[in-house]
C-alpha positions in Angstrom: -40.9 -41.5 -13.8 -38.3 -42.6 -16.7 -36.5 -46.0 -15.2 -34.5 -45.8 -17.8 -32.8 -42.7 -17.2 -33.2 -43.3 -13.2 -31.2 -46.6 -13.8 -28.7 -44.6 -15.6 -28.2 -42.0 -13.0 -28.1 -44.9 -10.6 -25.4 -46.3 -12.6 -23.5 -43.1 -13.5 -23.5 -42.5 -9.3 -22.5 -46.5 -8.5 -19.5 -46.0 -10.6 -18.5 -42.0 -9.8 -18.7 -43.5 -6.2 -16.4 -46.6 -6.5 -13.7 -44.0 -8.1 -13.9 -42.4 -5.1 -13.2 -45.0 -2.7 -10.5 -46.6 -4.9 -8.4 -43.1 -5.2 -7.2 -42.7 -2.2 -3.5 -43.0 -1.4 -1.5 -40.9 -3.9 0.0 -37.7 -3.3 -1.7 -34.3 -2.5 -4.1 -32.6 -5.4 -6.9 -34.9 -7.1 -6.4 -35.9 -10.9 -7.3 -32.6 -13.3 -9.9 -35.4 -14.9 -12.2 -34.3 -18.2 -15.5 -34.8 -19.3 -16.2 -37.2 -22.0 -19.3 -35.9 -24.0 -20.0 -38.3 -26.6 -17.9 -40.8 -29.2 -17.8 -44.9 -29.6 -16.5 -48.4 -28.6 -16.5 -50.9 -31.3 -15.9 -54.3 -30.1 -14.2 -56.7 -32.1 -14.3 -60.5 -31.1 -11.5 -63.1 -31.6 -11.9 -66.0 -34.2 -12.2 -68.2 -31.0 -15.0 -66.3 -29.4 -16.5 -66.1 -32.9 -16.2 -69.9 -33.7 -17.5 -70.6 -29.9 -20.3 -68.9 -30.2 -20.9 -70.5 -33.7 -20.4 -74.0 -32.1 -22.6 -73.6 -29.3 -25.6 -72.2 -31.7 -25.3 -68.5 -29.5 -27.0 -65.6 -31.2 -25.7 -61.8 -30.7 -28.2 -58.9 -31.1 -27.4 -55.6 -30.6 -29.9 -53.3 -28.1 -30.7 -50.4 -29.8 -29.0 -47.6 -29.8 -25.9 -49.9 -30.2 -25.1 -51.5 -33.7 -23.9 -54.8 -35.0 -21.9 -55.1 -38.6 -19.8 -58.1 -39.8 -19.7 -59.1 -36.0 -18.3 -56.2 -34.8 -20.6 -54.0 -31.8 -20.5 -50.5 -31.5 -21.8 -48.9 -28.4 -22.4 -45.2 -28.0 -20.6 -43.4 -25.4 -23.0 -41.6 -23.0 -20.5 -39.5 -20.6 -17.6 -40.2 -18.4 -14.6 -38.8 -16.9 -11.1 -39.6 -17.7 -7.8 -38.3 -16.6 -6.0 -37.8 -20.0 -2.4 -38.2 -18.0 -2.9 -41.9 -16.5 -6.5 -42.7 -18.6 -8.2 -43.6 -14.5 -12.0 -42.8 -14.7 -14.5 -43.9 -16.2 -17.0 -44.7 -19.4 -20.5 -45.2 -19.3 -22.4 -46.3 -22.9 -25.8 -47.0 -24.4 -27.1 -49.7 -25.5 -26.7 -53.5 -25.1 -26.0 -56.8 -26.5 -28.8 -60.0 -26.3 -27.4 -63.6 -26.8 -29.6 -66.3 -27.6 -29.4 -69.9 -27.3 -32.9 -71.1 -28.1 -35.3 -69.7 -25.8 -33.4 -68.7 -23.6 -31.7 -65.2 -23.8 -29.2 -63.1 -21.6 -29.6 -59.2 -22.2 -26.8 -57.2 -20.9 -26.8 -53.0 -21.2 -25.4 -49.9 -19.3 -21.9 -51.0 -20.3 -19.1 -49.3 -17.9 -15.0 -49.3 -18.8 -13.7 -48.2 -15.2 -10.7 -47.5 -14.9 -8.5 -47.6 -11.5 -5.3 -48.3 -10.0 -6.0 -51.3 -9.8 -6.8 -52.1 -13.5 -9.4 -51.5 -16.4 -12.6 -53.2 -16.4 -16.1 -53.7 -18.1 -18.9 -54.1 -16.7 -22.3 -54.2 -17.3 -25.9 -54.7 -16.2 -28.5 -57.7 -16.4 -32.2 -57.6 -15.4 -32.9 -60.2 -12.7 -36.0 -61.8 -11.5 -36.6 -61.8 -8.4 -39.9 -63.2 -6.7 -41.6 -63.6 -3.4 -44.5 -64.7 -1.6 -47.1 -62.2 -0.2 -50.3 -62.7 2.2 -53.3 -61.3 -0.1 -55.6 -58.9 1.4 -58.4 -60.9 1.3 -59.2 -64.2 3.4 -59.0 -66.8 1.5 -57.1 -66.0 -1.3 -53.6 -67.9 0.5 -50.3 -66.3 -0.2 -49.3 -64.5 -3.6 -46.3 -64.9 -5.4 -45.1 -61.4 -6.7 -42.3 -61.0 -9.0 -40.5 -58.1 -10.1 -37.2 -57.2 -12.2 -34.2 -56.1 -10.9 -30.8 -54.9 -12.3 -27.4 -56.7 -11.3 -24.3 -55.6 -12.1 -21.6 -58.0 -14.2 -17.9 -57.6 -14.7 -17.8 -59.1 -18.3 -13.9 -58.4 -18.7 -10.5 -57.0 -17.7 -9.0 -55.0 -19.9 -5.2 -55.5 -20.9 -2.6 -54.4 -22.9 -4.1 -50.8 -22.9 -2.5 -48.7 -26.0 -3.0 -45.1 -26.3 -3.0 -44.5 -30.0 -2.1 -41.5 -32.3 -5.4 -40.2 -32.4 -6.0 -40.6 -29.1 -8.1 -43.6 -28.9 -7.4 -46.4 -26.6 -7.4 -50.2 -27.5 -7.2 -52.9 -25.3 -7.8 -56.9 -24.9 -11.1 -58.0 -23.2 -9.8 -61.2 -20.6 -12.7 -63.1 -19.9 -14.3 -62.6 -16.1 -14.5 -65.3 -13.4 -17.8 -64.9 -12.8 -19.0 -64.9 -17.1 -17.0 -68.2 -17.2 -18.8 -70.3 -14.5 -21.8 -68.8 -16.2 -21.4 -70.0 -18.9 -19.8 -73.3 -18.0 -23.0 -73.9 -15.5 -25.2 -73.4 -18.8 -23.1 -75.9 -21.1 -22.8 -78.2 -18.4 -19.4 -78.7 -19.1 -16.1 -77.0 -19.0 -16.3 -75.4 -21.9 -14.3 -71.9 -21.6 -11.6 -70.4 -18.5 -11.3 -67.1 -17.0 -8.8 -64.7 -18.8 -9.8 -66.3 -22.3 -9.5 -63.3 -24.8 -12.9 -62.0 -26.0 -11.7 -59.7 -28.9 -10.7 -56.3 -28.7 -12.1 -52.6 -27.4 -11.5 -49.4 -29.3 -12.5 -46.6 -27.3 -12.9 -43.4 -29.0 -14.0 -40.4 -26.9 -15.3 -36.8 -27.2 -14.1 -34.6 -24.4 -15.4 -31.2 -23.3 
């Protein structure tokens, strides 16, 4: 079995699912939505996630099959489906970043823009370790301890100030999460950066069926 593209279907399902749930309420017939088919989002970050990063000794890396040039990422866009009218669904990418500090390192991948009435987010997906103790078969042997990976989904950013641009890409601010920021605050020790700090800009640029 391929649990790479299992954990992409998973994904693809999680966030097809949470669409779902989230459109109800509106009038009568569902959104006439598209399929996305292919395209990019390049990520640019601010001078001040630049310079912190910098500071604080953090490497970026991109995960193949995205691309890092003069600090800027580019992700490949794997699928989706968007309403063209309000821009509600949703975009699922390959690829991934790694930051470093060290030797420690954070790998995120399976980004996701989801959009909703409720706003525009992105999230992503980092491999946990997760470990427990098991009784060995044989006498003697005591208890095991048996770890394996699982993936756990992140909301990296909100998206604001959403622009629809002339050739029909969309731009938007990435606002820091909640959850990143105590992250990363637990690791400096030290209140270091806030939720809704701007992370740079997304330029989505979509293929559609």
């Amino acid at each position: 079995m391929n649990l790479h593209n299992t954990r992409f279907r998973a994904l693809v399902g999680a966030a097809l699912l949470a669409l779902c749930m989230m459109a109800v309420g509106a009038a009568g017939a569902q959104a006439a939505k598209v399929k996305i088919t292919g395209g990019t989002t390049t990520i640019t970050p601010s001078a001040a996630t630049t310079q912190f990063l910098t500071t604080n000794g953090i490497g970026v890396a991109p995960l193949a099959p995205a691309t890092l040039s003069n600090g800027v990422v580019t992700l490949p866009i794997a699928g989706g489906r968007i309403d063209p009218a309000t821009l509600r669904g949703f975009v699922v990418h390959r690829g991934g970043l790694r930051f470093t500090k060290g030797n420690r390192s954070l790998a995120l991948r399976h980004f996701v823009v989801t959009s909703t009435r409720r706003g525009a987010f992105l999230d992503a997906a980092t491999p946990i370790r997760h470990c427990r103790r098991a009784s060995h078969a044989r006498r003697g042997r005591g208890r095991a301890r048996v770890c394996a990976f699982r993936w756990d989904g992140v909301r990296v950013a909100r998206l604001s100030n959403v622009v629809r641009n002339s050739d029909n890409s969309v731009t938007a601010d990435l606002l820091l999460s909640k959850r990143v920021a105590r992250f990363i605050n637990k690791v400096a020790g030290a209140q270091v950066v806030s939720a809704g700090a701007n992370l740079g800009t997304a330029k989505i640029t979509a293929t559609t069926a």
